[in-house]
N, C-alpha and C positions, 0 to 999 in steps of 0.2 A: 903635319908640317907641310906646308907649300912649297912646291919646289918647279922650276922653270927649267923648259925647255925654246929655242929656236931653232927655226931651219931655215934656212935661203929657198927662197922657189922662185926659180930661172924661167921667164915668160920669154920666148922667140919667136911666138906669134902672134898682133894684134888679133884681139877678139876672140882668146884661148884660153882655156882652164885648166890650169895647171895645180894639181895636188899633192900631196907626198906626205909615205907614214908617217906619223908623229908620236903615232905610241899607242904597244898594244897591250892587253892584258897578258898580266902574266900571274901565273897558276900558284894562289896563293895567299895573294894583296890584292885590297880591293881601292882600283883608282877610279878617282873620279875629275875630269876636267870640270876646274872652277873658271879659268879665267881663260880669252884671247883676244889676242890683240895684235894688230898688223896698222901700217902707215895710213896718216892723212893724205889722202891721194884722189885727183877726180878721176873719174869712167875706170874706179876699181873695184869689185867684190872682192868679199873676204867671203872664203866658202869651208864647209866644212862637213863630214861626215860620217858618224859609225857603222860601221861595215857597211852595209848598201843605205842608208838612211841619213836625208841630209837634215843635220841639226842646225847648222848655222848659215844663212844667206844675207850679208850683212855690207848698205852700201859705206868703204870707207869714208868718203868723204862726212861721213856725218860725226866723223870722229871728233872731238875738239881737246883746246892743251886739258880744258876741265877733265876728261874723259877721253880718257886714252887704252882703258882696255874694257871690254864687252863681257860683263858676267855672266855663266853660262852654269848650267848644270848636268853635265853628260857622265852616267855612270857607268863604268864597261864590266863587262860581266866575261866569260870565259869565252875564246874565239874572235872579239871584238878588236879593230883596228879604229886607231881612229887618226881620218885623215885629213888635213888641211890646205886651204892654198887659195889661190885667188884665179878670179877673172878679170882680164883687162880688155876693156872695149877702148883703150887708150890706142893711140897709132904707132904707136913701137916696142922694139924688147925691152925688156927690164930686169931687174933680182930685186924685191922684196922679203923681208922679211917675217914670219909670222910666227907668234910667239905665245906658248901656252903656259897657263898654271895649273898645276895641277896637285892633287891629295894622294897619297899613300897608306895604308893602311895594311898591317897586315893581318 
């Protein structure tokens, strides 16, 4: 089953990147991010990464209404975090949202 998570990630510095955990393994079930998706937005990345390793560096604006979430296939294994969030090279602060789907399995 697919199941979805968001988080707010609070930008207070033009030209900053800001991430935050979204979900880690846990000891048991094996997840895997299928989907994410963050705003139509110009001079924003949507970034991402499991534990030190970035798997997603993706520019929003290339979002469209056709295509609004980025499929991914990021599996986490034990120890693994996995982190999301954006850079804005835009001129001021902001909260975006970034939003994953993800598999469970036990």
């Amino acid at each position: 089953m697919l199941k979805w998570k968001t988080e707010a990630i609070v930008i207070s510095v033009a030209g900053s990147e800001v991430t935050s955990d979204i979900l880690g393994y846990q000891a048991g079930r094996n997840r895997r991010i299928k989907y994410i998706a963050g705003p139509k937005t110009a001079s924003l990345t949507l970034r991402a990464y499991r534990t030190a390793e970035q798997v997603v560096d993706f520019d929003t604006n290339l979002f469209t209404t056709g295509m609004t979430l980025l499929p991914v296939d990021v599996p986490l294994k034990e120890g693994d975090i996995f982190k999301a969030g954006f850079k804005d090279d835009g001129a001021g602060a902001a909260t975006y949202n970034v939003v994953i789907g993800y598999e469970e399995a036990d």
